[in-house]
N, CA, C and O atoms as CSV, one atom per row, in Angstrom:
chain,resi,resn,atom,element,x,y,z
A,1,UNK,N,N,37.103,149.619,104.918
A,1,UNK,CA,C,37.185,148.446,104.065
A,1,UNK,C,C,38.021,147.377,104.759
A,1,UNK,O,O,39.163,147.718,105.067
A,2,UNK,N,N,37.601,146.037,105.077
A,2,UNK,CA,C,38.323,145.014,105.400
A,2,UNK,C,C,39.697,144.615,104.743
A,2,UNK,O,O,39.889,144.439,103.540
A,3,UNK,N,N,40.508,144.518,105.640
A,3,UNK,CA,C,42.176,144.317,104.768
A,3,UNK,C,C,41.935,142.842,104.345
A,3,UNK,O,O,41.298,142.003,104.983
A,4,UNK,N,N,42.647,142.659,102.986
A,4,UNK,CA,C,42.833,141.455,102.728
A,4,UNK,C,C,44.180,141.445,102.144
A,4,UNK,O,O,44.672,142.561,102.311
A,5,UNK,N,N,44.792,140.844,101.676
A,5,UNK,CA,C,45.980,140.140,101.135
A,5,UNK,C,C,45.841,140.979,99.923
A,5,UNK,O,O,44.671,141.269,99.672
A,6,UNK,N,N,47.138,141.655,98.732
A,6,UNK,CA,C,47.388,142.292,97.502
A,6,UNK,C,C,46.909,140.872,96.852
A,6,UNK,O,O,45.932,140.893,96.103
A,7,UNK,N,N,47.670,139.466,97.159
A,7,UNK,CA,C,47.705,138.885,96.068
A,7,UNK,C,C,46.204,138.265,96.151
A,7,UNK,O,O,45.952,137.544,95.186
A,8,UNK,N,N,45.330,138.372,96.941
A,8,UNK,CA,C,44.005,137.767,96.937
A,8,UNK,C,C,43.317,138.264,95.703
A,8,UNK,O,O,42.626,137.577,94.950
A,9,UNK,N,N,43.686,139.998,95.541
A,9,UNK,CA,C,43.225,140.350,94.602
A,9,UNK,C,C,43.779,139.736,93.278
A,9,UNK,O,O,42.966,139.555,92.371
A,10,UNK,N,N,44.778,139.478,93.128
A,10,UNK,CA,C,45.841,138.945,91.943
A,10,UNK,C,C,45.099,137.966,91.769
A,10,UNK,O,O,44.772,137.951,90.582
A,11,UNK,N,N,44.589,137.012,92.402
A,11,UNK,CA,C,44.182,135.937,92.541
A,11,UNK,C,C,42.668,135.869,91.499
A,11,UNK,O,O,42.252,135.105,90.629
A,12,UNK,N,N,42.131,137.238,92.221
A,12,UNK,CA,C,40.705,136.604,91.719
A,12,UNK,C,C,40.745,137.776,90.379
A,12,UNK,O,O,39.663,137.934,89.814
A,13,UNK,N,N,41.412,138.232,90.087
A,13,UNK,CA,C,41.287,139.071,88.669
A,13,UNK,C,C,42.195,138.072,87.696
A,13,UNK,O,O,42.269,138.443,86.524
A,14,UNK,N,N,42.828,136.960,88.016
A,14,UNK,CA,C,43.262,136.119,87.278
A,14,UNK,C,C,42.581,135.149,87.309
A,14,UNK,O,O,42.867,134.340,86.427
A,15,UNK,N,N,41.385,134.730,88.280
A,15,UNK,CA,C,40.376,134.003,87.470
A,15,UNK,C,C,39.265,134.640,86.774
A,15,UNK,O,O,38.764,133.856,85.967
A,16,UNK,N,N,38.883,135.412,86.790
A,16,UNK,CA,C,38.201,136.516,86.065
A,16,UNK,C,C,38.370,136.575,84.789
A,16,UNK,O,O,37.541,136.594,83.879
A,17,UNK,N,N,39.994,136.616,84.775
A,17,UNK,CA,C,40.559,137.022,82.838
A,17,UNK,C,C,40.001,135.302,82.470
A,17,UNK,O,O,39.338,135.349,81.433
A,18,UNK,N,N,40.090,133.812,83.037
A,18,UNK,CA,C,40.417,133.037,82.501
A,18,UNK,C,C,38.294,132.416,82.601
A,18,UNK,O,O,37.641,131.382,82.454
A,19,UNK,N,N,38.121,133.490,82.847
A,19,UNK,CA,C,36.215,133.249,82.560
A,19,UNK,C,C,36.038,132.549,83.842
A,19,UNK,O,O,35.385,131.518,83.682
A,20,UNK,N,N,36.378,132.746,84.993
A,20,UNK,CA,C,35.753,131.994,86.405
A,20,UNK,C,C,34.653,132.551,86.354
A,20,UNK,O,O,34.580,133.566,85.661
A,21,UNK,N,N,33.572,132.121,86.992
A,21,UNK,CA,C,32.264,132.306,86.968
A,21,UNK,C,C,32.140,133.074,88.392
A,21,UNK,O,O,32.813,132.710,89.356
A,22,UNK,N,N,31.308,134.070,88.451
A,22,UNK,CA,C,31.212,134.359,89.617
A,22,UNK,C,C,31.952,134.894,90.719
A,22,UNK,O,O,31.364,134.955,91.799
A,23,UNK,N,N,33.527,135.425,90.619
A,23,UNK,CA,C,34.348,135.372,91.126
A,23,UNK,C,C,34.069,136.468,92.764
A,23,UNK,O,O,33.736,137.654,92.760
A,24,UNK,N,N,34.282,135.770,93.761
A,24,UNK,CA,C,34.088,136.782,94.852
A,24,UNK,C,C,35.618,136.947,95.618
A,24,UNK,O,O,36.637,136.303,95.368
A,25,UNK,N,N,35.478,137.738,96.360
A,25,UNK,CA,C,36.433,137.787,97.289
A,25,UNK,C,C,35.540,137.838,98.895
A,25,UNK,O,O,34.488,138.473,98.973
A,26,UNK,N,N,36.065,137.158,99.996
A,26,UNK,CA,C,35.241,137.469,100.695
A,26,UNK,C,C,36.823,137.631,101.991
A,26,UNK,O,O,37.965,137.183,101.884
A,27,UNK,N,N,36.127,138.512,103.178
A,27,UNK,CA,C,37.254,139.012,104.250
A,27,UNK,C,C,36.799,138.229,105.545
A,27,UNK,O,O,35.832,138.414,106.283
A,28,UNK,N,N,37.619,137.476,105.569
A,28,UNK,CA,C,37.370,136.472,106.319
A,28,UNK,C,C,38.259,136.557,107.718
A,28,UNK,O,O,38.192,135.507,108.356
A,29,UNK,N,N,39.095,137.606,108.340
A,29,UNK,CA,C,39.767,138.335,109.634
A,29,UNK,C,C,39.207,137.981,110.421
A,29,UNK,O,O,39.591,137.234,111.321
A,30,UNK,N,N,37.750,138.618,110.202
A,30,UNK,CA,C,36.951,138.796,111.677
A,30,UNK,C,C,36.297,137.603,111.882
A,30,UNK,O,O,35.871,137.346,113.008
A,31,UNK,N,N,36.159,136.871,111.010
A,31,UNK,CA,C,35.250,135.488,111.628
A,31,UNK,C,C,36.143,133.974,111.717
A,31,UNK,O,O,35.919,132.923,112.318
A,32,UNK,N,N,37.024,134.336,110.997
A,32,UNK,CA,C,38.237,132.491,111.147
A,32,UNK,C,C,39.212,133.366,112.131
A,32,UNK,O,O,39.337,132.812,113.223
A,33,UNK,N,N,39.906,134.549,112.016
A,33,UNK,CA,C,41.066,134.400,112.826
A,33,UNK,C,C,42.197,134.326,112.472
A,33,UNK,O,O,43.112,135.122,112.680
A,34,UNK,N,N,42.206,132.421,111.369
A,34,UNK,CA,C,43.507,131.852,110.872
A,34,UNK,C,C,43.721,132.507,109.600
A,34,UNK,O,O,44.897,132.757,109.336
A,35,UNK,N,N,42.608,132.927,108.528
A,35,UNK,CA,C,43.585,133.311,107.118
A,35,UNK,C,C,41.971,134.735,106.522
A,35,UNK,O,O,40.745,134.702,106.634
A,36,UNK,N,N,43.159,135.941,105.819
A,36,UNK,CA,C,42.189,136.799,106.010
A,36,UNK,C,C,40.699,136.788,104.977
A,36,UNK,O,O,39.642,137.382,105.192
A,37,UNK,N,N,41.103,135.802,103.702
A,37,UNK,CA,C,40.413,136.133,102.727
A,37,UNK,C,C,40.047,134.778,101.898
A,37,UNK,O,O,40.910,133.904,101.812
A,38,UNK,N,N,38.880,134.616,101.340
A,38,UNK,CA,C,38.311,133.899,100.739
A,38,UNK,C,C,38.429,134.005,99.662
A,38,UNK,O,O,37.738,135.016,99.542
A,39,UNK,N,N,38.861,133.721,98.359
A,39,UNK,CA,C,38.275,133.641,97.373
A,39,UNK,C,C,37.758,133.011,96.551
A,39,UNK,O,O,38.523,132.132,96.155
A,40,UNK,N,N,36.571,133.000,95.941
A,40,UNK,CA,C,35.678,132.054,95.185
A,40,UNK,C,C,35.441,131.895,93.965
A,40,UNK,O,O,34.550,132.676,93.631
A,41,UNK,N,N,35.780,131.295,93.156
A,41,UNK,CA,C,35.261,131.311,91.893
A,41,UNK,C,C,35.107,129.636,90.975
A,41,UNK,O,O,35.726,128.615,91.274
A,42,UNK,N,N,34.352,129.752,90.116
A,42,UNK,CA,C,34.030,128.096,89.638
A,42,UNK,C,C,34.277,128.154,87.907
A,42,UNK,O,O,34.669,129.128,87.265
A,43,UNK,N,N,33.949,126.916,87.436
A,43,UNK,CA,C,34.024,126.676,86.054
A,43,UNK,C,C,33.817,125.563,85.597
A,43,UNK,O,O,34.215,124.477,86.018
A,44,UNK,N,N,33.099,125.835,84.596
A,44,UNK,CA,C,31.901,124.952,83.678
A,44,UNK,C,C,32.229,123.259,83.621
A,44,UNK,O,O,31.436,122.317,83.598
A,45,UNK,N,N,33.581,123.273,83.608
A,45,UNK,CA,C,34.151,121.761,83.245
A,45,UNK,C,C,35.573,121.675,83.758
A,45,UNK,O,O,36.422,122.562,83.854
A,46,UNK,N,N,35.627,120.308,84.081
A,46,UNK,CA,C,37.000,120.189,85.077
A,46,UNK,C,C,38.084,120.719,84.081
A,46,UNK,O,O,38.909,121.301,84.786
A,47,UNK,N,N,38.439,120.783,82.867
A,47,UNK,CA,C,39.592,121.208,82.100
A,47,UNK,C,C,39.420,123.185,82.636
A,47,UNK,O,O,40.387,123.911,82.867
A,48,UNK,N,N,38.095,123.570,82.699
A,48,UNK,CA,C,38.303,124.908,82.991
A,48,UNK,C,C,38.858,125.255,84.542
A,48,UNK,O,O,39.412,126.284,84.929
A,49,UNK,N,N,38.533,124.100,85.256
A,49,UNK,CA,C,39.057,124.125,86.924
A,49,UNK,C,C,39.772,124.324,86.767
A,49,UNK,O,O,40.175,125.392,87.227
A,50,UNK,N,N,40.585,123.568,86.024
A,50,UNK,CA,C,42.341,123.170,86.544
A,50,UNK,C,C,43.426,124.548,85.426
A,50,UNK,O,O,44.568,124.969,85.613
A,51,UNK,N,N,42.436,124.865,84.359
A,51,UNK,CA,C,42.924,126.141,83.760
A,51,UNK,C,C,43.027,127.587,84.627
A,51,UNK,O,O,43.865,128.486,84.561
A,52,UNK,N,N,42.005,127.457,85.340
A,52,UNK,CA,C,41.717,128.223,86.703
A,52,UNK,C,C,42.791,128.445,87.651
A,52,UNK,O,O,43.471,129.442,87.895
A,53,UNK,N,N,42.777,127.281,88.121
A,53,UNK,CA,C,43.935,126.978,89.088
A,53,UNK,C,C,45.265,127.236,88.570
A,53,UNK,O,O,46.142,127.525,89.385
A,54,UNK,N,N,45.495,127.187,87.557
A,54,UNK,CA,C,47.030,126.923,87.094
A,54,UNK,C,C,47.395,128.846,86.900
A,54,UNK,O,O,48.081,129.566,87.626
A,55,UNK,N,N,46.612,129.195,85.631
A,55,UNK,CA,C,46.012,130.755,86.069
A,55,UNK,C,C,46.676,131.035,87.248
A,55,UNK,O,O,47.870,131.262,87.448
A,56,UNK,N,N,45.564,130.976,88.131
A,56,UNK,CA,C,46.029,131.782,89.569
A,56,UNK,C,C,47.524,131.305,89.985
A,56,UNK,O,O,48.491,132.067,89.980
A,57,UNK,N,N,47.560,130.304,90.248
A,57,UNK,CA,C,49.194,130.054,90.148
A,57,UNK,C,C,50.175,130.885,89.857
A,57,UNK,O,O,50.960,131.398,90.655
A,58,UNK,N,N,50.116,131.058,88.350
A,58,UNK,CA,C,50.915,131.786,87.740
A,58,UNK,C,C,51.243,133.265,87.889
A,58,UNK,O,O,52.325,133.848,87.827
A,59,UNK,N,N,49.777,133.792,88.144
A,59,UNK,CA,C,49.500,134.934,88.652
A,59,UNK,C,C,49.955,135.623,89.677
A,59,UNK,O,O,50.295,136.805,89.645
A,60,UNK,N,N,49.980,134.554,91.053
A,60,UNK,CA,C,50.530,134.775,92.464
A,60,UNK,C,C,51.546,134.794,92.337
A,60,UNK,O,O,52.145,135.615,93.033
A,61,UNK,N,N,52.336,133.957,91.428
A,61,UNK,CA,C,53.606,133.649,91.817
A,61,UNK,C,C,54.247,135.131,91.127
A,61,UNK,O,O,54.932,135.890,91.813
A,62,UNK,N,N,54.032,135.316,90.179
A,62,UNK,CA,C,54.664,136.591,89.380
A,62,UNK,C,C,54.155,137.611,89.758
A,62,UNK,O,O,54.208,138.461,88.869
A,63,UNK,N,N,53.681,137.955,90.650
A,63,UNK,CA,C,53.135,139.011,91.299
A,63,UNK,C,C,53.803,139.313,92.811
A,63,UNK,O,O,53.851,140.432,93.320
A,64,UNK,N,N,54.449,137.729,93.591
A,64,UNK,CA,C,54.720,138.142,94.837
A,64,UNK,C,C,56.331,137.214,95.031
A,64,UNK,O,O,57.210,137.197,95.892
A,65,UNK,N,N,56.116,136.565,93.815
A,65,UNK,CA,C,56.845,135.221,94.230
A,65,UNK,C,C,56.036,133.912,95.258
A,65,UNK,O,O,56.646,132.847,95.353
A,66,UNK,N,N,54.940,134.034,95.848
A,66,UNK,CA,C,54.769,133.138,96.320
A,66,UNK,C,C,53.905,132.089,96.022
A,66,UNK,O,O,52.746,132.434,95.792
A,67,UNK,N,N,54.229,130.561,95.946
A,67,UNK,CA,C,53.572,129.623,95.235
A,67,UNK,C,C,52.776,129.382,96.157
A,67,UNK,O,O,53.112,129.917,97.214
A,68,UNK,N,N,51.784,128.751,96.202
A,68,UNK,CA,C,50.401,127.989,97.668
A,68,UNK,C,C,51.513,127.307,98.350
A,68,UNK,O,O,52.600,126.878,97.964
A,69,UNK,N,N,50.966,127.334,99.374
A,69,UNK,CA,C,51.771,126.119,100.584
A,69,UNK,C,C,51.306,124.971,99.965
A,69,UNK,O,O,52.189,124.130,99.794
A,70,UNK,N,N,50.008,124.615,99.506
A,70,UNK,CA,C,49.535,123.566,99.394
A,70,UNK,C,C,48.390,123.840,98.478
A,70,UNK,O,O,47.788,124.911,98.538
A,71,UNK,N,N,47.983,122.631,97.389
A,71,UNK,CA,C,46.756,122.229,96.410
A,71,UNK,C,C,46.523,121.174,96.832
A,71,UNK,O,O,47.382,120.360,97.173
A,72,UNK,N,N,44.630,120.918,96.907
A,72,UNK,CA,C,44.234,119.873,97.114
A,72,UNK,C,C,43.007,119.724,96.300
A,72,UNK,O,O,42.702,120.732,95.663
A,73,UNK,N,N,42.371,118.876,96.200
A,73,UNK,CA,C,41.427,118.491,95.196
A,73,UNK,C,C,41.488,118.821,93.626
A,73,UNK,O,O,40.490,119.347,93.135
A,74,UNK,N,N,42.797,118.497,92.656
A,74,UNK,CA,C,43.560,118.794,91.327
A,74,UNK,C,C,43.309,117.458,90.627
A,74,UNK,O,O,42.819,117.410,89.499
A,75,UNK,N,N,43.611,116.523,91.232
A,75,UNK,CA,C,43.032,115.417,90.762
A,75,UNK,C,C,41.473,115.067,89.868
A,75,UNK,O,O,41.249,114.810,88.685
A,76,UNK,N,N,40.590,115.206,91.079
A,76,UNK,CA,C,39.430,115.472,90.378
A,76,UNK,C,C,38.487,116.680,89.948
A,76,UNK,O,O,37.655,116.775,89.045
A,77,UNK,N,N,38.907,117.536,90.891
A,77,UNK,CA,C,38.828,119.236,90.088
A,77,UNK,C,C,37.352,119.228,90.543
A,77,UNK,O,O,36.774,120.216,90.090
A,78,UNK,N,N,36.904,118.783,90.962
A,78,UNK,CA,C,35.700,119.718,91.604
A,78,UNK,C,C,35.660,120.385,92.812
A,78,UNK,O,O,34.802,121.266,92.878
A,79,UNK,N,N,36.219,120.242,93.599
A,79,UNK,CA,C,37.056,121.596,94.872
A,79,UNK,C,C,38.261,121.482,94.746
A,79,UNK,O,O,38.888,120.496,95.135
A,80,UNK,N,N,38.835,122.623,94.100
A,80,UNK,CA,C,39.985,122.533,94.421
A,80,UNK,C,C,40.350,123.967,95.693
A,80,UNK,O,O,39.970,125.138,95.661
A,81,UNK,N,N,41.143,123.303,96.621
A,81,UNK,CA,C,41.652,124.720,97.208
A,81,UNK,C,C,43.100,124.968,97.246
A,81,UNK,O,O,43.810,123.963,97.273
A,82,UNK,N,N,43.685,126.150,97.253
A,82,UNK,CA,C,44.762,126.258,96.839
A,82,UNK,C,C,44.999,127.097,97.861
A,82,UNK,O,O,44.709,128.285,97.715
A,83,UNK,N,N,45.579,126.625,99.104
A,83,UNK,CA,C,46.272,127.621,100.508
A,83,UNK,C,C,47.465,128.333,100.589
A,83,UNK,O,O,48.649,128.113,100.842
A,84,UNK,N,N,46.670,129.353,100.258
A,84,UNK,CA,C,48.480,130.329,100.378
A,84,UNK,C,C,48.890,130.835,101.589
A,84,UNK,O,O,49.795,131.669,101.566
A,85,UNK,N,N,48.171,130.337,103.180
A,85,UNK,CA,C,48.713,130.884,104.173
A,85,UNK,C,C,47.519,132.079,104.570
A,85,UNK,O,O,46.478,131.845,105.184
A,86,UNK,N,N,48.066,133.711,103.931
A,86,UNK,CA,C,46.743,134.076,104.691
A,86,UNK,C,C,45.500,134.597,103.534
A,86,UNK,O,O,44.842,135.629,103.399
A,87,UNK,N,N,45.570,133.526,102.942
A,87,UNK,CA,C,44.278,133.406,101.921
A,87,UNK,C,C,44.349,132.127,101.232
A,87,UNK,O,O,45.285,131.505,100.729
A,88,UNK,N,N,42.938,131.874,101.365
A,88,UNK,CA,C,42.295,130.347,100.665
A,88,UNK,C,C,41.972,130.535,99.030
A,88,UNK,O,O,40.929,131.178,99.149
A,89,UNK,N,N,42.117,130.439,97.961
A,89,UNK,CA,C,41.163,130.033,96.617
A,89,UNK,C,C,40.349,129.174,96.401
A,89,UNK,O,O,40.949,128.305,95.768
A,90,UNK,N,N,39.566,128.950,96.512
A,90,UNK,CA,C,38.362,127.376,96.405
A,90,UNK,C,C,37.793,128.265,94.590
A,90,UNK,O,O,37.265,129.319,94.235
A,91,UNK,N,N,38.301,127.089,93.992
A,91,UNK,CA,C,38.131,126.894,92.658
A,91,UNK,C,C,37.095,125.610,92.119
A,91,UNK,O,O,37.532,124.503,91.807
A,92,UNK,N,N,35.843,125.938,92.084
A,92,UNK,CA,C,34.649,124.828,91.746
A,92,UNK,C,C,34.184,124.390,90.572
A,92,UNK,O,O,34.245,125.185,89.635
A,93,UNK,N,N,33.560,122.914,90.308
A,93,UNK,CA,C,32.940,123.371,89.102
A,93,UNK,C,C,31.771,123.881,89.809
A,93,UNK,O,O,31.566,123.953,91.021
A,94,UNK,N,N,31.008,124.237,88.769
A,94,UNK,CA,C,29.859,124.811,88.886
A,94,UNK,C,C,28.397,124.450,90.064
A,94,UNK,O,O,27.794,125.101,90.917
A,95,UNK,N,N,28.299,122.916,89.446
A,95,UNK,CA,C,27.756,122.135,90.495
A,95,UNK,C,C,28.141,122.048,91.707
A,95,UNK,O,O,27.308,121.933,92.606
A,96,UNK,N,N,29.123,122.077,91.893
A,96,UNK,CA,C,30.094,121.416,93.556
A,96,UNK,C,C,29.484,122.540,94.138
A,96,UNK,O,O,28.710,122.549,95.096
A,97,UNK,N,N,29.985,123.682,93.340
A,97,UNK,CA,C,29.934,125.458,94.063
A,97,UNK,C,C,28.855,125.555,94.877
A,97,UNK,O,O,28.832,125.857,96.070
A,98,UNK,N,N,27.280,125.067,93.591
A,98,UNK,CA,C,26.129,125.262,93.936
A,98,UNK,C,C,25.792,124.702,94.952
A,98,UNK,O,O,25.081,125.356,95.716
A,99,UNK,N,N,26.271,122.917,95.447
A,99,UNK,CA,C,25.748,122.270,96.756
A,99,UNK,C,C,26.838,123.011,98.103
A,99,UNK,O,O,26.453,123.355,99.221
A,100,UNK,N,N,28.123,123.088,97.601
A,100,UNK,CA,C,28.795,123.482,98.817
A,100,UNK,C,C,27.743,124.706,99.298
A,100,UNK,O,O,27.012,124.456,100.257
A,101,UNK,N,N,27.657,125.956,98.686
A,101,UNK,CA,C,27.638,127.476,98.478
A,101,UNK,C,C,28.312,128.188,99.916
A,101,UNK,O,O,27.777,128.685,100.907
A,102,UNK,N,N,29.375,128.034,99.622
A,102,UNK,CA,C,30.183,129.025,100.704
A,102,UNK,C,C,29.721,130.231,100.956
A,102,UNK,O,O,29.752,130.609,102.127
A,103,UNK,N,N,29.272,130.973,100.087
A,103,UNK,CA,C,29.123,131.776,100.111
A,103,UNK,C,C,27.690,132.482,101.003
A,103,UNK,O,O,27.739,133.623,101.462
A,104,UNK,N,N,26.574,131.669,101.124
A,104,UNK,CA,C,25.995,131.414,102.037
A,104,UNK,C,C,26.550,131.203,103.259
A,104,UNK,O,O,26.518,132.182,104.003
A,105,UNK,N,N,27.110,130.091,103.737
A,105,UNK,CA,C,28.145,129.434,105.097
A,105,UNK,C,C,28.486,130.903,105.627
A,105,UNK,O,O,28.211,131.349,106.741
A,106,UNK,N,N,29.174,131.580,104.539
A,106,UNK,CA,C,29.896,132.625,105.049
A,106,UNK,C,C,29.629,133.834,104.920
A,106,UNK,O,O,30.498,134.704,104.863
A,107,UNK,N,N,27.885,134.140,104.832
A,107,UNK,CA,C,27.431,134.898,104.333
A,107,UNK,C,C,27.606,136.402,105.831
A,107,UNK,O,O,26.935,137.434,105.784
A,108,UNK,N,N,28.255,136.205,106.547
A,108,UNK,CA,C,28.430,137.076,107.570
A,108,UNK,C,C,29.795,137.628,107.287
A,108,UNK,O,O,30.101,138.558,108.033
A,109,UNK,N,N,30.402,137.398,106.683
A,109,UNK,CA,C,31.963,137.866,105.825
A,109,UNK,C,C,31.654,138.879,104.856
A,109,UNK,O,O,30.959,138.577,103.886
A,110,UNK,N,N,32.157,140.229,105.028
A,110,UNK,CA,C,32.446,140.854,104.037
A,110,UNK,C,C,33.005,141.002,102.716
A,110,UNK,O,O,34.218,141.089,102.525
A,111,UNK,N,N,32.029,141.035,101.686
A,111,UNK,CA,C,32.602,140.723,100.472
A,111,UNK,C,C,33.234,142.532,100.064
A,111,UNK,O,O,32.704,143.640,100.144
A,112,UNK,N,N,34.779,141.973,99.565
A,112,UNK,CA,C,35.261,142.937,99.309
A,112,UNK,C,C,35.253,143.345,97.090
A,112,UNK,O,O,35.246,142.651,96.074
A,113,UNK,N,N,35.257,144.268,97.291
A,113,UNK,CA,C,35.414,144.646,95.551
A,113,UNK,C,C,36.471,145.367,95.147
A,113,UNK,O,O,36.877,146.529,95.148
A,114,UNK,N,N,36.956,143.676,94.605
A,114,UNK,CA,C,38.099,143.637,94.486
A,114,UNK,C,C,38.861,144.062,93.025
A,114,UNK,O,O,40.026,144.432,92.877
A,115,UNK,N,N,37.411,143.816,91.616
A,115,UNK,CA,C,37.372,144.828,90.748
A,115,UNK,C,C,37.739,146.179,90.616
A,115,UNK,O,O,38.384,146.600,89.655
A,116,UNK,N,N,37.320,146.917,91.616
A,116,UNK,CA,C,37.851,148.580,91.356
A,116,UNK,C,C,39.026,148.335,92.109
A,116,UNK,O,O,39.851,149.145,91.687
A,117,UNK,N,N,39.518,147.672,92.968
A,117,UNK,CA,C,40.861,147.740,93.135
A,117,UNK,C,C,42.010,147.157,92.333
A,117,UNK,O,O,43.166,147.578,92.363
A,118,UNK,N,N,41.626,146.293,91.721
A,118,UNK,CA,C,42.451,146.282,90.612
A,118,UNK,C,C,42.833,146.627,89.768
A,118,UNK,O,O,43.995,146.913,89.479
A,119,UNK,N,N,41.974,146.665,89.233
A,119,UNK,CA,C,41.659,147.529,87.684
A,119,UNK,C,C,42.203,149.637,88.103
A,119,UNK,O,O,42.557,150.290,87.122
A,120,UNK,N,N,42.179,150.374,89.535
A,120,UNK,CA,C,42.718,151.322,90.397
A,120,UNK,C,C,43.996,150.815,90.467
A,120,UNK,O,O,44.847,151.377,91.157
């Protein structure tokens, strides 16, 4: 199984509880280099983005202590990414998700399941 980050998982089971759509994790080591893990998830309307985002926030932080180095796109909430160093969150609405689809881009990345490890 590809290593990723504890709190990646924290991450995406706290957008999960807050209804993210779709939520993936993807292991991103072997193909960037710079950070190990992806995670993806979107929501219906910018008030659910930024509920999303704030979520995971809260989540990371009480889980490791550590806040993102950096948020960008909060303003208008249709990408937001939230860099914690060695893992990304890209938090979408729905639409953005669908034209970006990372998940395609990065469809050579191992998606990890990150469900039974949490919930384990």
């Amino acid at each position: 199984m590809p290593t990723v980050p504890e709190e990646a998982m924290v991450a995406a089971a706290a957008a999960d509880e807050k209804l993210g759509r779709d939520t993936v994790v993807l292991a991103m080591g072997e193909l960037l280099g710079v950070v190990d893990a992806f995670v993806i998830t979107s929501g219906r309307n910018v008030r659910q983005v930024r509920t999303l985002v704030e979520e995971v926030e809260r989540r990371v932080k009480a889980s490791s202590g550590r806040p993102p180095l950096r948020v960008e796109g909060l303003r208008d909430a249709g990408w937001v990414l939230m860099d914690y160093g060695d893992f990304v969150v890209h938090v979408f609405l729905d639409e953005t998700r669908d034209y970006y689809d990372l998940e395609h881009l990065w469809s050579g990345a191992p998606r990890v399941r990150w469900q039974a490890r949490v919930a384990g």
